[in-house]
C-alpha positions, -999 to +999 in steps of 0.1 A: -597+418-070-609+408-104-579+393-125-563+416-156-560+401-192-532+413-215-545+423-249-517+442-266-484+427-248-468+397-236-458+392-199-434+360-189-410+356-157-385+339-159-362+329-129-355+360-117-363+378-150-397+396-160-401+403-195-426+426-208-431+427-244-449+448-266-469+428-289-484+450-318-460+443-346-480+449-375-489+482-364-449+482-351-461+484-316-474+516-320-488+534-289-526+523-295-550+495-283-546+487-248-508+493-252-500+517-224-526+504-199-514+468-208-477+479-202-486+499-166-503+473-153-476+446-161-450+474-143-467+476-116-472+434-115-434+433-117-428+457-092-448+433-064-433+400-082-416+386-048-388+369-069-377+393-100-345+415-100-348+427-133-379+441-156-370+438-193-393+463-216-390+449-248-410+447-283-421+413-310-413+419-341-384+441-362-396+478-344-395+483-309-416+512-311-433+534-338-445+555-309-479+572-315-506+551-334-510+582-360-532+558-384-553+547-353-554+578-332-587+605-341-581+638-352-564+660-325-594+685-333-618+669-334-652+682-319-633+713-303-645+741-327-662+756-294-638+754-267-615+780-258-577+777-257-582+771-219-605+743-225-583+726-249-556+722-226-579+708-200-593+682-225-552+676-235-544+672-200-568+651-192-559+625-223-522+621-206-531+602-170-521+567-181-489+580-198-482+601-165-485+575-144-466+547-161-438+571-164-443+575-124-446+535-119-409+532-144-393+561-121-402+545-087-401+507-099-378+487-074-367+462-098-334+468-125-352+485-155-337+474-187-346+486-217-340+462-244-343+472-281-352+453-303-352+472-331-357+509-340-375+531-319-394+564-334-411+591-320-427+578-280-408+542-288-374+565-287-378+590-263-400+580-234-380+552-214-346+555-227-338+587-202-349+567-171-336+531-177-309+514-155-291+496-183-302+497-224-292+469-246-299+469-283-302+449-314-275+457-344-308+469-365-314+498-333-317+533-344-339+562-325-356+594-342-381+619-333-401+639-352-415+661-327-406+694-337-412+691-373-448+678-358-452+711-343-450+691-305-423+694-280-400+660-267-423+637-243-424+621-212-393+642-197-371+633-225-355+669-229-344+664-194-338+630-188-322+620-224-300+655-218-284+641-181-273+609-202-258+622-237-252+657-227-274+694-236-260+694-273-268+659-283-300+653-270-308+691-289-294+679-323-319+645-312-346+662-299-348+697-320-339+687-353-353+648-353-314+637-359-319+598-367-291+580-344-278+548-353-271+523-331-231+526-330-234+563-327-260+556-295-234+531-282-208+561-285-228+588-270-234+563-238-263+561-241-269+520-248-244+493-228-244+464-254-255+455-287-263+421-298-271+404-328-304+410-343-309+370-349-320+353-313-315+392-295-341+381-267-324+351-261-290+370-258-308+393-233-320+365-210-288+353-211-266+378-204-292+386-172-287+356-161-250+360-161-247+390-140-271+369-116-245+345-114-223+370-103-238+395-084-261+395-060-298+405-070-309+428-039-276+445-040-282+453-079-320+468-066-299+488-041-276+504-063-306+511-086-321+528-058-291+550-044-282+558-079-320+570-089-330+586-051-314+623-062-330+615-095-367+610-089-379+647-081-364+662-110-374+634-136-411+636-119-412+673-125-397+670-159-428+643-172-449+670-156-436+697-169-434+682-210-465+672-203-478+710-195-462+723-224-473+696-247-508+703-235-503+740-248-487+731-282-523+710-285-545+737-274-522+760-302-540+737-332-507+736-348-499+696-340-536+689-356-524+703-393-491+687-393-505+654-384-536+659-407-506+661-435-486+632-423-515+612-421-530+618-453-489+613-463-490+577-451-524+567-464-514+579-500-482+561-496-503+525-485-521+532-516-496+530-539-482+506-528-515+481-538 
């Protein structure tokens, strides 16, 4: 079995500790590169690791995650003049396997998933893991947003169901529908995140306070509790990445996504340029 080699994220164990880190900060660990395939394959390392309790998703740098690489990514329409709706969903589908299945290898990992933020997370980088995480802890600089709808795309990765069983139907629609920015007290509130640290040393604090609750608790018992608290969970959180997937795939095939992100792009480029 030929060895894998990390481009786009950082991968360290320590003790009983994995840390996986997303390591594209200047393009604020944006969805792009070898990102996603990177992060999978590091999941599914963790998940064999014969020592780890916990698997810490984290990011370098002030964002977690920007979410989708809209500078890096090609045109959503691009050589598709000729295909028919039902074509274009195919070709959609199709470009959503790796997401799929990482969001698969976070539902059914074994170890403690914790989500550490941090920094803000936008778009993919606040939506995708924070519905199916054991226990989030944040930076003070932590705020999530979403700019699906106003991209003409619907919430990813299961998020309108998972992110709904944690802050309620109401909330995650205020989130979700009309790209509410939350801060980091407000996520706190809603129950959604379990601690907040200081900004300054925040993946040291993380290590450390793992470490604690190794000292007192036992690590398979943790795994257990994971796994009897997430065992009623799994089916409906696998049918809801399916089914956000499904309906993303139509939104694509609809061409509306393309001209909204045609006019944010062209939005970000002018604003790099006046910046010079």
């Amino acid at each position: 079995m030929p060895s894998y080699r990390y481009a786009d994220i950082k991968v360290e164990v320590k003790g009983k500790i994995g840390v996986i880190k997303f390591n594209r900060p200047k393009s604020l660990n944006s969805f792009g590169g070898n990102l996603l395939v990177d992060t999978l394959h590091a999941v599914k390392e963790l998940d064999d690791h014969p020592d780890t309790v916990f698997t810490v998703l984290t990011g370098e740098g002030r964002f977690f995650s920007a979410g989708a690489d809209v500078r890096g990514s090609r045109p959503l329409d691009e050589n598709t003049a000729d295909l028919t709706k039902t074509q274009l969903k195919i070709l959609h589908l199709s470009r959503f396997t790796t997401m799929m299945e990482l969001m698969r290898s976070l539902i059914d990992h074994r170890k403690v998933f914790v989500l550490a933020l941090n920094g803000p997370g936008v778009g993919g980088g606040a939506a995708w893991f924070q519905g199916i995480a054991d226990i989030i802890l944040a930076s003070e600089t932590t705020y999530l947003q979403v700019p699906f709808n106003s991209l003409a795309l619907v919430p990813e990765s299961g998020s309108a169901t998972n992110l709904a069983r944690h802050m309620g139907v109401h909330r995650a629609n205020d989130f979700l529908m009309f790209g509410r920015k939350l801060t980091v007290q407000e996520l706190e509130s809603w129950g959604l995140i379990n601690r907040i640290f200081p900004v300054g040393g925040f993946h040291d604090s993380v290590v450390e306070f793992l470490e604690k609750q190794l000292e007192v608790n036992d690590g398979v018992s943790m795994m257990e509790t994971k796994r009897l608290q997430n065992l009623p969970l799994r089916s409906e959180r696998i049918l809801a990445v399916y089914n956000a997937i499904d309906a993303l795939s139509e939104r694509l095939a609809s061409g509306a996504p393309a001209a909204r992100f045609r006019a944010k792009k062209a939005d970000l480029e002018a604003k790099s340029k006046s910046r010079l």
